[in-house]
Structures are given as C-alpha cells and as structure tokens.
C-alpha positions as CSV (number, residue, x, y, z in Angstrom):
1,X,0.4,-84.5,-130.2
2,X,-3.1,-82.9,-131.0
3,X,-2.7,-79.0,-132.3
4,X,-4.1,-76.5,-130.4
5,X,-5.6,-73.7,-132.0
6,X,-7.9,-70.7,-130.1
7,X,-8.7,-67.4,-132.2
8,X,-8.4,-66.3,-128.7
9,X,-5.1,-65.9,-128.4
10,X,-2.3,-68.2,-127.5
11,X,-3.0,-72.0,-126.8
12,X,0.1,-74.2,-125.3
13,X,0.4,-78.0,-125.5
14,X,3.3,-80.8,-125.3
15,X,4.8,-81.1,-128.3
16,X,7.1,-84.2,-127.5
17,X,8.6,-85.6,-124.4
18,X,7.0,-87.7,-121.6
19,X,8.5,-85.4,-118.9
20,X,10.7,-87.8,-117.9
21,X,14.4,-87.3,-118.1
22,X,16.1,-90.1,-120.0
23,X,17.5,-90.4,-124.1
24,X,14.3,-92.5,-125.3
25,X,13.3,-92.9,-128.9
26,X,10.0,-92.7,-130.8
27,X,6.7,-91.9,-130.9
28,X,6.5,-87.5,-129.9
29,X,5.0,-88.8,-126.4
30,X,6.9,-91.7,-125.5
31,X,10.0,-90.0,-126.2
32,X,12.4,-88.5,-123.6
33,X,14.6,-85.5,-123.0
34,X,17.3,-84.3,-120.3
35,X,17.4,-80.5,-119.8
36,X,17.1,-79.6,-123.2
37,X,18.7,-76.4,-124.2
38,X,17.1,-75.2,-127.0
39,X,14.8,-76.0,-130.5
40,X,15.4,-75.5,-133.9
41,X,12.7,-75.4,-136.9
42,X,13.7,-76.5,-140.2
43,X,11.3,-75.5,-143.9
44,X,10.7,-79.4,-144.1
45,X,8.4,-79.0,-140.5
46,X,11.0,-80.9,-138.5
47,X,12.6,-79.7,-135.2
48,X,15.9,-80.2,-134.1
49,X,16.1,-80.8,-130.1
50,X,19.7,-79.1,-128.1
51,X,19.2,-82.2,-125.8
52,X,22.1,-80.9,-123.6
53,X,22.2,-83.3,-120.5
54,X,22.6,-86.3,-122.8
55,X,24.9,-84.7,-125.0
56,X,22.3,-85.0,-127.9
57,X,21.0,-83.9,-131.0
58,X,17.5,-85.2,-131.6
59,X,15.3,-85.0,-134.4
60,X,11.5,-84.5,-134.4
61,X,9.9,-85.2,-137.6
62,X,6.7,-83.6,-138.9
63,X,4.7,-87.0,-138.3
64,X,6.0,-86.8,-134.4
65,X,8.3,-89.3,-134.5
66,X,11.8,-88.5,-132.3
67,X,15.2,-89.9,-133.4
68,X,18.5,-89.1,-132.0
69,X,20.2,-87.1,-135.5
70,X,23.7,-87.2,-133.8
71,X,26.1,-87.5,-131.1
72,X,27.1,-90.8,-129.0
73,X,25.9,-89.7,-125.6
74,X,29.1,-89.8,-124.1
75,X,31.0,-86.0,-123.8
76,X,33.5,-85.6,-126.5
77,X,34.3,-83.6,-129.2
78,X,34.4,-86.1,-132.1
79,X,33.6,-85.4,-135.5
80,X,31.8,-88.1,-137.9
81,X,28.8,-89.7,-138.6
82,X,25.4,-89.8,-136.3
83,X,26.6,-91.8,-133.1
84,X,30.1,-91.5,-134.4
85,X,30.1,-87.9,-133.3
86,X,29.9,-86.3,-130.0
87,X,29.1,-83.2,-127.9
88,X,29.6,-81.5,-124.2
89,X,26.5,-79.9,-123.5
90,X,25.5,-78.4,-126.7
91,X,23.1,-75.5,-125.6
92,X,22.0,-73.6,-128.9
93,X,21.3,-74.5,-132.5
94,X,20.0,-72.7,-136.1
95,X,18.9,-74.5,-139.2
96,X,19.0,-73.3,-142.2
97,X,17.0,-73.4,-146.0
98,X,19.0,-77.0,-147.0
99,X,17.7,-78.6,-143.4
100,X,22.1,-78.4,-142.3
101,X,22.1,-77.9,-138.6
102,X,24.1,-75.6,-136.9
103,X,25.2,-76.6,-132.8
104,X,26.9,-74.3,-130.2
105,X,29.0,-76.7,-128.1
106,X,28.9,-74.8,-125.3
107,X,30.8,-76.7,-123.1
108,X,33.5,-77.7,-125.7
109,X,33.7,-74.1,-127.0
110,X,33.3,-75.2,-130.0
111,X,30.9,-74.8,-133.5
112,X,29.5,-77.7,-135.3
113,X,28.0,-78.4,-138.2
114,X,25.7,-81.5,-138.8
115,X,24.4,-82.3,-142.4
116,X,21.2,-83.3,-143.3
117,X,22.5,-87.4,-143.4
118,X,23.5,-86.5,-139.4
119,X,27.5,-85.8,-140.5
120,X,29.1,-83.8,-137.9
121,X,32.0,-81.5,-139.0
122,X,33.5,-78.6,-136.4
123,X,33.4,-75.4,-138.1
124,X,35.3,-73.1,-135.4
125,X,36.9,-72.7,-132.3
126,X,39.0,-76.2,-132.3
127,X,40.3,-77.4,-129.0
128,X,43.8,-78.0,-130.3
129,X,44.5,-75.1,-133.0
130,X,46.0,-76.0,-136.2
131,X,47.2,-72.9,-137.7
132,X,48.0,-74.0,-141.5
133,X,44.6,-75.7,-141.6
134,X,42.5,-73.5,-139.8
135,X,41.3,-70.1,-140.0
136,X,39.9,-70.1,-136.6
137,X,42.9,-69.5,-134.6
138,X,43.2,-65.8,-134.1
139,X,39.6,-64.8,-132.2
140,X,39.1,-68.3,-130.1
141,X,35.2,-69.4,-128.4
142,X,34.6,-69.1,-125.0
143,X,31.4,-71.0,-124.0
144,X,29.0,-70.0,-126.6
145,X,25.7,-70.1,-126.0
146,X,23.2,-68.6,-128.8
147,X,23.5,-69.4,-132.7
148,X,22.1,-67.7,-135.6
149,X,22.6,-68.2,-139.9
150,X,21.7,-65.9,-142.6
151,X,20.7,-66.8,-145.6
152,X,24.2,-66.2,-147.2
153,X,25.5,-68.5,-144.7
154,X,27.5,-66.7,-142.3
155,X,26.9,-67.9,-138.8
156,X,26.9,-65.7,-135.5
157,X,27.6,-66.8,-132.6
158,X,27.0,-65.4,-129.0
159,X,30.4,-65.7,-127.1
160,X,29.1,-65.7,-124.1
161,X,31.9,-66.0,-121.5
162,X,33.7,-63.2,-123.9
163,X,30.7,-61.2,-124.0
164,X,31.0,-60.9,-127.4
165,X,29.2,-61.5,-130.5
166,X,31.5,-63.4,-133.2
167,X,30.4,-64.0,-137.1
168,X,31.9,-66.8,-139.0
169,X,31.9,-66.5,-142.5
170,X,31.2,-69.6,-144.9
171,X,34.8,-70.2,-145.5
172,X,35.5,-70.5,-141.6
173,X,37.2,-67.1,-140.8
174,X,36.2,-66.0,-137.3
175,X,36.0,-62.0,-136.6
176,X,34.2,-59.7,-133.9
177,X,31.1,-58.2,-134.9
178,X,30.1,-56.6,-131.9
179,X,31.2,-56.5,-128.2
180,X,34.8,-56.0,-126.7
181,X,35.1,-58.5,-124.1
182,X,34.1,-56.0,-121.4
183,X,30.9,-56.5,-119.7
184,X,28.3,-53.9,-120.0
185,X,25.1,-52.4,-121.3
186,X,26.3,-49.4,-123.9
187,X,25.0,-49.0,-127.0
188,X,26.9,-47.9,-130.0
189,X,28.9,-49.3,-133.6
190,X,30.5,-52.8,-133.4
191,X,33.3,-52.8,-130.5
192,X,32.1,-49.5,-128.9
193,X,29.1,-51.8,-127.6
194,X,29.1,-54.4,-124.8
195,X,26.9,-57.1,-123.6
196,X,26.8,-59.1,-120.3
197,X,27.0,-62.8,-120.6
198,X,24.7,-62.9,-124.1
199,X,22.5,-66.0,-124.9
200,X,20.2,-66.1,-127.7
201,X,20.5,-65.2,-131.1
202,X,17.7,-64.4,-134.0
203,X,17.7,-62.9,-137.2
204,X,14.9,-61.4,-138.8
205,X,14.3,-60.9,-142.8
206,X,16.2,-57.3,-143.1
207,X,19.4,-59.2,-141.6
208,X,18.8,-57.4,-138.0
209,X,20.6,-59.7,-135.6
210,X,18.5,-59.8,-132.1
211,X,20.7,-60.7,-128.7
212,X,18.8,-62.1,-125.1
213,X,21.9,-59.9,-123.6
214,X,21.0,-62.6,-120.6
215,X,22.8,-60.2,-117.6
216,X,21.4,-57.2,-118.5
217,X,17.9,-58.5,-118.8
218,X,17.9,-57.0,-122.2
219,X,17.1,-57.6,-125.8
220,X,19.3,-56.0,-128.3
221,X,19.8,-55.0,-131.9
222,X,22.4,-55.5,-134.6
223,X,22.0,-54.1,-137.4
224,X,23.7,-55.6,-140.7
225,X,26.6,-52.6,-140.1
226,X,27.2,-53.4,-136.5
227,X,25.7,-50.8,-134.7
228,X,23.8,-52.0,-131.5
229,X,20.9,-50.5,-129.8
230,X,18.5,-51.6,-127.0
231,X,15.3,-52.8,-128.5
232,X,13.7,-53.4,-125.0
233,X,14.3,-54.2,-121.7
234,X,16.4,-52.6,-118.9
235,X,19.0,-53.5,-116.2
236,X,16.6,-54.3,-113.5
237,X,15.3,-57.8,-113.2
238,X,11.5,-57.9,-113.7
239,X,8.0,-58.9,-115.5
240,X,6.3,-55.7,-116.8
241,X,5.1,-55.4,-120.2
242,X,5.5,-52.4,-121.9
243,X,7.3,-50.0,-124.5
244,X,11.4,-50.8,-125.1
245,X,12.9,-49.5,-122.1
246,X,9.9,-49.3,-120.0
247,X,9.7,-53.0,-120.2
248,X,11.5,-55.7,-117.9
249,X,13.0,-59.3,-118.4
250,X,14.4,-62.1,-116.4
251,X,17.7,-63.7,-117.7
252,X,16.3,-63.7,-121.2
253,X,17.6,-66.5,-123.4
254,X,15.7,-67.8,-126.6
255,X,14.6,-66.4,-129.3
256,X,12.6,-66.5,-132.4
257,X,11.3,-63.9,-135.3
258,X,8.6,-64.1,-137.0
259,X,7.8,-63.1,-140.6
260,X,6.1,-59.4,-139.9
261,X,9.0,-58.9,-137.4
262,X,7.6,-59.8,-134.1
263,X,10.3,-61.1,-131.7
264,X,9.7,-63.9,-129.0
265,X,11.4,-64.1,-126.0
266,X,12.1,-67.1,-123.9
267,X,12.2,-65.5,-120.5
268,X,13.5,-67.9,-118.3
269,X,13.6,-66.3,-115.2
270,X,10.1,-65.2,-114.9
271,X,8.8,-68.8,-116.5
272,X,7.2,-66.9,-119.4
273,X,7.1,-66.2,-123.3
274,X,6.9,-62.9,-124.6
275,X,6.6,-61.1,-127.7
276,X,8.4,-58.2,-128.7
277,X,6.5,-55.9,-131.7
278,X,8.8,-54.5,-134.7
279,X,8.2,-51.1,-132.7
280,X,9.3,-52.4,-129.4
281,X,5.8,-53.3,-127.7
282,X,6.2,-55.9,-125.0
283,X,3.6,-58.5,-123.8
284,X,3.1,-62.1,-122.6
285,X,1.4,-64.0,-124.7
286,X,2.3,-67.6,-122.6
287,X,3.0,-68.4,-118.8
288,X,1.3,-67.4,-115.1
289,X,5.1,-67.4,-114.0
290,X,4.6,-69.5,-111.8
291,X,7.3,-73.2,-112.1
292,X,4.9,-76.2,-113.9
293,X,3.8,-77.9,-116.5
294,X,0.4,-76.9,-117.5
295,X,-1.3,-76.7,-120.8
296,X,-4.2,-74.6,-121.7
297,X,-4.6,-70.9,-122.9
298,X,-1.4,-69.1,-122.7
299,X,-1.3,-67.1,-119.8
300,X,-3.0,-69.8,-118.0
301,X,0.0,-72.5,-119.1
302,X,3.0,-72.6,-116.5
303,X,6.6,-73.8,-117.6
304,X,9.6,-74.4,-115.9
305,X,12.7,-72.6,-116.8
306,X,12.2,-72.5,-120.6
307,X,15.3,-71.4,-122.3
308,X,15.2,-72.2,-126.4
309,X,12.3,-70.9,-128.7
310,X,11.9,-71.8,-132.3
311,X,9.0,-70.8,-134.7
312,X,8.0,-72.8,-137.9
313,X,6.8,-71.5,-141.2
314,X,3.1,-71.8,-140.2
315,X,3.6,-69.5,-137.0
316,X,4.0,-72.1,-134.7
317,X,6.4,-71.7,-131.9
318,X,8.1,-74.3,-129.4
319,X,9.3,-74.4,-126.3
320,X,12.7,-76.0,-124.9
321,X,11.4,-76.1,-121.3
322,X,14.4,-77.5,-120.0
323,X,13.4,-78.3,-116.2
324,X,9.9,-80.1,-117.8
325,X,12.0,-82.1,-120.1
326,X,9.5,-81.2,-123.1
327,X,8.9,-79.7,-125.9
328,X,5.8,-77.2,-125.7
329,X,4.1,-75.7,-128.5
330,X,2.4,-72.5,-128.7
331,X,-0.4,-72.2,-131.3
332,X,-2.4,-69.3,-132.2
C-alpha cells in the first residue's frame, strides 16, 4: 500500500483488496471485497468500505489494516452490535467529524446509523412503521442510493426510486427537500425540480448539496434554500470535458468535494474520474475508459465500473471500483 505521488498530475494505485471477490480480513492487500458500492473517509484517516455483495461494512484503518465494522453477512435488517447487525446491499455511506457512520440500505430502504464501537441503530424508513415511536412514517424510502451529513447533523438522502432528495433532521423527522417524485431534468426551488433516478450525494463547506442525477447524466446543485440548478453535464450520454452544459457524463454516481470546492465525479459509465471546478470546468483527471485494472498516471490507469468516491483531509481520493473488487487511490 505504497503512496503514489507525481507533481505531474494524478497517480492511481490499489488501496486495499486483492481483487478477488470474497469477505477476507487483514492486512490492506490480503483483504477482500465483493462489488463494493462506495467509500467513506473519516478525520481519523480511516475509510469506511459499502461492501454491498457481502452485505458489509468494512473498516480500513490508517495503518492498512481491513476489519469488518458491522453487519453479519447474511441479508437482514437487524439492529445491534458489529456482527449482530445486518444489511441488504448497503450501496452509499457518509462519516461525519465524531467517526459515526452513516449507511443507505438500499435494498432494505432503509437508513442506518453505526457508532464509532460498530452499534447499528436504523435512523429512518423502517420496514414495519410504528407511528407513536417513529417520526419516519409520513415520507417513506424507496431504494436510496446516495448519503450525505452536514455538520449540524442532518442527513440527505438520495431517494432514488422516488426520484427525490429527502433530509432527515437529527431528531429523525423525514421531509422533501427537493424533487416531486416525477422524473425529469428541470431546474427550479425545492419540489418545482426533478431528478431521474439520483445516486450520489456531496456536500461542500457553504452547505451546497451536489447530486450524480445518475439518468440524466448530470451533476446538480442544491443550494441550502432548495433551489436546484445544473452545475454540469447534459441529457446525452457521453465523455467530453468541458464547461457545465457543454460537458457530458455516463450514469454518474460518486462523489466527493474538496476543500477549494472542486467536485469529483465517479463516472461509471465511461470507467473514469472527473473533476468538476467551483466554476463548472470539467476534466478527467483518472481513467483511459477503457474496463481494467491498471495503476500508473491517471489517464493511463483503467477501472472497472467505479461507483463511490471519497476524499481524505490530505487530498487524497479513493475509489470503490466495484467490478475490480478494490479500493483505488488517487494521489496528486
């Protein structure tokens, strides 16, 4: 797990995983992965691993050592502690300052919650509502499949079958912050919007909420107010770099935000990362596009469907590259 570095420009290695599926434990290269979803970075250097086939949530710690932080393996939707828990193909996750992480269940519609000592609690969208307990029961989940948490702890979630984004608020009270449930590309404030099958989520310091509207091959803006605008990206299904509009995507799903603003863009379709500047700049900075595994300088390196993107406080980013079973890491 050697770090990369080139003044160059982008440099990608493996991270973790020996590119073989399976649930394996231990040292970053030994370890093993089954179409991992997505990564998440915490302030302590460790990243937390949407190992979605095996119904996972791992753990790699700064020193490159992989443990399994919760879930049983088996599909469930148990609350509890570490293996006591369990998931159905949890596809997104956020950490925030105090190292809590935050899981979409996708396949359970459901939000979870795990605590730094792997404690697994279901904040929203509970299979079997219970109306005096829970505040959840008015706006349900549909298969969500991008997570996000501010810093007041408010978490948004992309409801992707619903194609809507949803905000819980720390004391578990689910509303509609943006999208109506009809699919579409318009721009506008809160519900006068619409998204198509939305994926990833990102926040950047200002509280601007960015969306991987997945179906519209799009990346789009929230403001904190609600209103929605198309930062870049079009309808049509392509690779160019460019300016907002003039720029085009393939089934966008992770992403990441820097601290000066830049936005990364797992772009699964076309097997690449890009990176988005604050004024709407497009590029790749990782991936021929071509399907593989290679390391080396960025746009030399090849991945395989990589869906989750995650940056850590030194500017690092990694990869889920879910068909590769690995985590990939982008240094600069």
């Amino acid at each position: 797990m050697t770090a990369c570095t080139n003044k160059q420009g982008a440099m990608v290695s493996t991270f973790a995983g020996s590119g073989s599926p399976g649930a394996v434990n231990g040292k970053a290269e030994d370890a093993s992965f089954s179409n991992l979803m997505d990564v998440a970075a915490d302030s302590a250097g460790n990243i937390y691993v949407a190992d979605s086939r095996n119904n996972l949530i791992r753990k790699v710690s700064a020193d490159g050592s992989v443990t399994t932080l919760a879930g049983s393996g088996e599909q469930g939707s148990g609350d509890g502690k570490g293996p006591a828990a369990s998931f159905f193909f949890p596809a997104a996750l956020a950490a925030d300052a105090n190292g809590t992480v935050y899981v979409a269940d996708t396949h359970n519609s459901m939000i979870r919650k795990i605590s730094p000592d792997g404690t697994v609690t279901t904040i929203a969208g509970r299979l079997t509502p219970d109306v005096a307990k829970y505040r959840d029961t008015v706006i349900k989940l549909d298969n969500p499949y991008g997570i996000a948490v501010d810093k007041a702890g408010n978490v948004f979630v992309a409801d992707w079958e619903r194609d809507m984004i949803k905000k819980i608020s720390p004391d578990g009270k689910v509303t509609a912050f943006a999208g109506n449930s009809e699919k579409g590309a318009k721009d506008g404030q809160g519900s006068a919007a619409t998204f198509f099958l939305p994926e990833g989520l990102a926040l950047d310091a200002a509280g601007n909420l960015y969306v991987a509207d997945c179906y519209n091959n799009m990346i789009r803006k929230i403001t904190p107010e609600g209103l929605v605008s198309t930062f870049a990206g079009n309808t049509v299904k392509g690779s160019k770099d460019g300016k907002g509009k003039a720029a085009s995507f393939s089934h966008p799903d992770g992403l990441a935000v820097d601290r000066a603003g830049n936005v990364y863009v797992a772009d699964v379709g076309n097997n690449k990362i890009r990176k988005i500047t604050p004024d709407g700049m497009v590029s790749t900075i990782a991936g021929d596009g071509t399907r593989g595994g290679v390391n080396g300088p960025g746009k030399t390196a090849s991945f395989y469907r990589p869906f989750g993107i995650t940056i850590d406080k030194a500017g690092n980013l990694y990869v889920a590259d879910y068909q590769n079973n690995l985590i990939r890491k982008i240094s600069f």
